[in-house]
N, C-alpha and C positions, 0 to 999 in steps of 0.2 A: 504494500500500500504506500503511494506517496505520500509524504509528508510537509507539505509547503511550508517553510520559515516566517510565517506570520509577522515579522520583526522590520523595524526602521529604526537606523540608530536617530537617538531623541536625545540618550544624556549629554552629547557634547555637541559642538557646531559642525556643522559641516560644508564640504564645500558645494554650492548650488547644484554644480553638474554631476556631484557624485548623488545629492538628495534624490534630483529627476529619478536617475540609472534605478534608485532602489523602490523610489514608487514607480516605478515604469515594469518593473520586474515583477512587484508584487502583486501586480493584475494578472499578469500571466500565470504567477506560481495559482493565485486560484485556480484558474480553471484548470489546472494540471491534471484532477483526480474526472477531469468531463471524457467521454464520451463524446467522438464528432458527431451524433446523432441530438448530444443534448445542446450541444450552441446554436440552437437554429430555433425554438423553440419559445414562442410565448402564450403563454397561460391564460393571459387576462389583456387588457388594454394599459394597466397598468404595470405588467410587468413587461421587462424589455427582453430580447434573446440575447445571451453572454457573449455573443459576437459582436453585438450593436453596440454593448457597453464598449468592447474594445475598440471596436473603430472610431465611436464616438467619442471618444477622450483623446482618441490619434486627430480628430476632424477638430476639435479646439484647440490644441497648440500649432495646426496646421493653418485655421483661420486664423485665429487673431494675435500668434506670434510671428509663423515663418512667412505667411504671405505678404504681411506689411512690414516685417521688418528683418527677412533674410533677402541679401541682394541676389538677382534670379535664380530664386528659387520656382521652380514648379509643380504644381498641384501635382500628386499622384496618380489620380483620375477625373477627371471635369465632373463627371456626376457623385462623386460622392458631395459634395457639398449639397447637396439634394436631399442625399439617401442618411448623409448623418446628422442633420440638423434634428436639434432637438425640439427648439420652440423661439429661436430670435427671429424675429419678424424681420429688423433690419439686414439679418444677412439675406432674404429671401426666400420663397416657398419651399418647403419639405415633404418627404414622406409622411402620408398619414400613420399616427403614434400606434392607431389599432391595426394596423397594418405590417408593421416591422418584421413579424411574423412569418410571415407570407412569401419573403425573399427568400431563396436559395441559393441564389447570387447575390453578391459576391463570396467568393467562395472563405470557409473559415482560414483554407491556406493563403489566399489572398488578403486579410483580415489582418493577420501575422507579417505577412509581406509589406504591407503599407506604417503596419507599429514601426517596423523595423527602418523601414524609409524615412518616416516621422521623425525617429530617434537619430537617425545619424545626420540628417538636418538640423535636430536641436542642438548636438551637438556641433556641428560649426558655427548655429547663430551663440551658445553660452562663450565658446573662444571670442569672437568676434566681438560682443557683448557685454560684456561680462563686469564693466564697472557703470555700466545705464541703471540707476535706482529704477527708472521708472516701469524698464523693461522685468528688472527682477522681481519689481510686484506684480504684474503682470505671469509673470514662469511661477510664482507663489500660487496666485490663484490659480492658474491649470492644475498646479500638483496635488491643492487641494482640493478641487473639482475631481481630479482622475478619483482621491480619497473616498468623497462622497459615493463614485460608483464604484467602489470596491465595496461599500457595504451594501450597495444596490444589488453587486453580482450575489452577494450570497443571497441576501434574501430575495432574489428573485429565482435562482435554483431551488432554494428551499421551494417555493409554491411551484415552479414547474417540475419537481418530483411528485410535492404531495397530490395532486390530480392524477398521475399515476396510478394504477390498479394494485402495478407491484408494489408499491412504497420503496421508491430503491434509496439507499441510501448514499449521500455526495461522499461520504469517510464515514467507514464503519467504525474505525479506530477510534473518534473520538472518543476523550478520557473523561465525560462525563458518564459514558455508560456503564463507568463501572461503581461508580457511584453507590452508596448504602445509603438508605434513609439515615437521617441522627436520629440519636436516642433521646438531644435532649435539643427544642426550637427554640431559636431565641425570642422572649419573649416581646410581645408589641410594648414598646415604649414612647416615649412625647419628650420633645425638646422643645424648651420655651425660648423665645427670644424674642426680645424687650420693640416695643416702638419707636418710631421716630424718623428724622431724614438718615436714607441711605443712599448711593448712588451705585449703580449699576451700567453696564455696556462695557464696549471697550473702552480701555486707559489708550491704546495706541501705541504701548510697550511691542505688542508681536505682532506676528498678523493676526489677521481675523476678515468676515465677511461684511459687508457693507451694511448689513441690516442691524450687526450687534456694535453699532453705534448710530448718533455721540453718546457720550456718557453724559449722564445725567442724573437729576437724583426724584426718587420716589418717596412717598409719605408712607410707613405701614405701622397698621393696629400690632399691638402684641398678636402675637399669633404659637402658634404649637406645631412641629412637621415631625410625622413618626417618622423614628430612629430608623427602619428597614422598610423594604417593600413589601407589598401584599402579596402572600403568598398563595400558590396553586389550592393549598386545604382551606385558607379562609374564602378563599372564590368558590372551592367546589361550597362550601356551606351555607353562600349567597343562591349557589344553584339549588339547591337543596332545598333552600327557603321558598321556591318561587318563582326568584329573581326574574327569570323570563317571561313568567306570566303575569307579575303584578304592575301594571301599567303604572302605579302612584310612585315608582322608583325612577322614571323615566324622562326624558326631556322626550316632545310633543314628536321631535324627527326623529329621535333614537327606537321611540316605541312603533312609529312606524315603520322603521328601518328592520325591527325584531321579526315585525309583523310578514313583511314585504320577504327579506331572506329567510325567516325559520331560523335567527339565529336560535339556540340553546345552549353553548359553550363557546367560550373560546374557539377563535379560527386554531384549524389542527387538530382540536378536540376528537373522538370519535370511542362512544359504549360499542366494547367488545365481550362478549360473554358478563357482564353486569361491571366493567371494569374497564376507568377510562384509559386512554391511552391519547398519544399526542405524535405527530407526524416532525421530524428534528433531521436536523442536518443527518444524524445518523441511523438515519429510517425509523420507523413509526417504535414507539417507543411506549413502557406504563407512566403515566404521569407520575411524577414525582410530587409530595406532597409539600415539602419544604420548599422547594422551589418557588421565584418569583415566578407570580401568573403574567402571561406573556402574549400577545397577538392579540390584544381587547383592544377594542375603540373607545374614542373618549365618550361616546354614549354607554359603552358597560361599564369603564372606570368610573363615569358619572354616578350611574346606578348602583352601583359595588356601594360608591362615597356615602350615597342618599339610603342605603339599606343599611347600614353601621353608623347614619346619625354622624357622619363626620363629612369632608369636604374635599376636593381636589387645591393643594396651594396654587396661588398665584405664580407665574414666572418670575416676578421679583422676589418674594417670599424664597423657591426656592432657590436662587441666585445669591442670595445675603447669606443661605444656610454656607450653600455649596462653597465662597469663597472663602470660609473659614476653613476647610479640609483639605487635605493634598489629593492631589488631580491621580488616582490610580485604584483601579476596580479591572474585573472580569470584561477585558477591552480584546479587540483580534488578536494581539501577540499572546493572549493566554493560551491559545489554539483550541480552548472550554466548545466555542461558538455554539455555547447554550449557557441560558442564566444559571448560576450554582448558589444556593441557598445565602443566607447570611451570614457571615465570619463573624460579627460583631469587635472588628477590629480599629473600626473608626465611628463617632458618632457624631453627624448621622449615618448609617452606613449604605452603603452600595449606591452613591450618591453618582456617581462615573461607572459608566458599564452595566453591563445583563442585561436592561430593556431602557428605552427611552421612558421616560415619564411625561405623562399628559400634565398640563398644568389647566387653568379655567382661563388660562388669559388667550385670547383670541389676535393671530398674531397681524400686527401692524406696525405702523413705522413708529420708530422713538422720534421725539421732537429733536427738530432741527434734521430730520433725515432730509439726504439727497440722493437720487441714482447718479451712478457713472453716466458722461456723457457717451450716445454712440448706442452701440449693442451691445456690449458688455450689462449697462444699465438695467436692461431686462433679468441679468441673474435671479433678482431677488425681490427688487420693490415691485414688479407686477405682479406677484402671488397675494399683495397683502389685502387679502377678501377671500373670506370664508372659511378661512382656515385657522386652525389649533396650534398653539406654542407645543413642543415637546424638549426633555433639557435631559443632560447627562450623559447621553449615548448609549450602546450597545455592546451587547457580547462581540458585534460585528463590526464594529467599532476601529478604523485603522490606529494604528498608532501614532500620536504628536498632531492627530487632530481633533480632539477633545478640547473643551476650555469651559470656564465657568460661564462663559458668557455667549456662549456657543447657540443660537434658537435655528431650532429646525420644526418643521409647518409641516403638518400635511391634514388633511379634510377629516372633519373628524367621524365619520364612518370608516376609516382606514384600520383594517388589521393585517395586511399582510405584513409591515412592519414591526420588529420585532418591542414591541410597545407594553407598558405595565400599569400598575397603579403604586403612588404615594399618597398615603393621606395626609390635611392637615387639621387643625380646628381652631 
């Protein structure tokens, strides 16, 4: 079984073109353990095929580094800027998203072939280059973009397995399965912390995304954030209770959302012989009871919140907690990529890593926000409608791109992302 090195070195500086070289690899070491039958493959509308991921992070440093600013350089293929556009209007029409699927062409070897073009391009633009700040924020944000779809690839494998009949699994190996329930959970606890102005976003100290700034500062009530996350047994006893069938736990779209899909677990969930089990990177699996509950939308964490008499925090709330703790949890380099119970070794714990946490703040601009001029500008300030703050990151999580201040959005009917509950009150 291969074993991909999950790893970017984070503790010391390094130099730009060797950073690329190692996020540029670690796209690839995933998909090592695929199947050329499984890159071509999408699930849903929302999921991409692991191919698309690769080309598309080859077709962002190809548009908006080496085109405008490697001297002639040439596109690899004239239509790929077509076929890997994601969603900038400004560069021009694309493939339709629910469509990406449907290509056979280009081929995965040609896919590999264009990385490979890509990369020894960048590398003559990083020589040539190489003391432009402006460009290097710029090669920042690709490399943190390519980051973003590395946790994309995984969890988008994970659902193009789980629809599978086999339930295959991406790595059998992984070291959570061997896993023993404990003997003893850690108990739910509450941390208080005090009211008053705090200021949150970016400081401008490292990088970061254009949305987790300016900094600024927020008013908060005393408030309370449990110590750990909601685990798989206190969810299953939400189910147990009801939860699914009692509309008075629900927001007005989530209970129609229940209504409309038949949810009754957790996405992944599935009763086999009276005993749930859960669909994981390492094929369908018994749920784990200690384990953080994982793949809920913020309409069941809401419900979870509203059935136990407590709350989902604010994005500020948990941001004030989170920058009092050191930035390391069950992130990609653990090689876990599944949530692992609570250590109880920081408090609050598991604050970074194992699932994203839903917060109630509904994500929009900070004051004094601006987009980047151009098409760049679209990253980020076009999403802000309709959508869910989430904070912390994931089991899936790359390395060195985590931060306190870190806000990632998605709709809040989403569970294919690997998503949890914190309470506060």
């Amino acid at each position: 079984m291969i074993t991909p090195a999950y790893s970017i070195s984070t503790e010391t500086p390094i130099a730009l073109n060797d950073r690329y070289q190692q996020v540029r690899q670690l796209s690839e070491q995933i998909c090592q353990p695929l199947a050329i039958e499984d890159y071509v493959i999408q699930s849903m509308p929302d999921v991409s095929p692991p191919k698309w991921h690769l080309a598309h992070t080859s077709w962002f440093f190809e548009t908006f580094l080496l085109v405008p600013h490697l001297t002639g350089y040439e596109v690899f293929h004239p239509q790929f800027v077509y076929l890997f556009n994601s969603y900038y209007e400004a560069v021009g029409s694309r493939h339709p998203r629910p469509q990406r699927g449907l290509l056979a062409r280009p081929t995965v070897e040609q896919i590999y072939q264009y990385r490979a073009y890509v990369d020894e391009a960048m590398r003559s633009l990083l020589q040539e280059q190489s003391d432009n700040p402006e460009l290097k924020k710029l090669i920042l944000l690709g490399l943190h973009h390519e980051q973003q779809h590395q946790e994309l690839l995984l969890t988008d494998i994970k659902h193009i397995f789980a629809i599978n009949p086999l339930r295959p699994a991406y790595r059998a190996d992984l070291p959570f399965t061997q896993r023993q329930p404990q003997t003893h959970v850690i108990q739910e606890n509450w941390l208080d912390y005090p009211g008053g102005l705090y200021a949150i976003g970016d400081s401008g100290s490292e990088f970061a995304f254009d949305n987790e700034s300016p900094r600024h500062q927020v008013y908060l009530q005393d408030y309370w954030l449990a110590a750990r996350l909601i685990t798989n047994g206190e969810y299953l006893e939400f189910i147990e209770a009801g939860g699914y069938r009692k509309p008075e736990y629900w927001l007005s779209e989530g209970w129609a959302t229940v209504q409309t899909q038949q949810w009754q677990a957790p996405l992944y969930w599935e009763k086999i012989d009276n005993q749930w089990w859960s669909m994981t990177l390492a094929g369908l699996q018994p749920v784990n009871l200690d384990e953080p509950v994982c793949h809920v939308s913020l309409y069941e964490a809401y419900a979870f919140a509203h059935w136990a008499g407590k709350r989902l925090p604010t994005e500020a709330e948990w941001e004030v907690a989170a920058a009092q703790v050191p930035i390391k949890g069950n992130l990609l380099e653990s090689g876990e990529l599944h949530p692992r119970p609570a250590q109880g070794l920081t408090r609050p714990d598991q604050l970074f890593g194992d699932v994203w946490e839903w917060t109630q703040s509904a994500y929009s601009a900070y004051p004094g926000f601006q987009s980047a001029a151009g098409a760049i500008g679209e990253y980020n300030g076009k999403f802000m409608c309709s959508q869910t703050v989430l904070r912390g990151g994931s089991c899936v999580t790359p390395p060195g791109h985590i931060r306190d201040t870190y806000r990632n959005f998605f709709p809040p009917s989403t569970r294919w992302q690997f998503s949890g509950i914190r309470l506060a009150q």
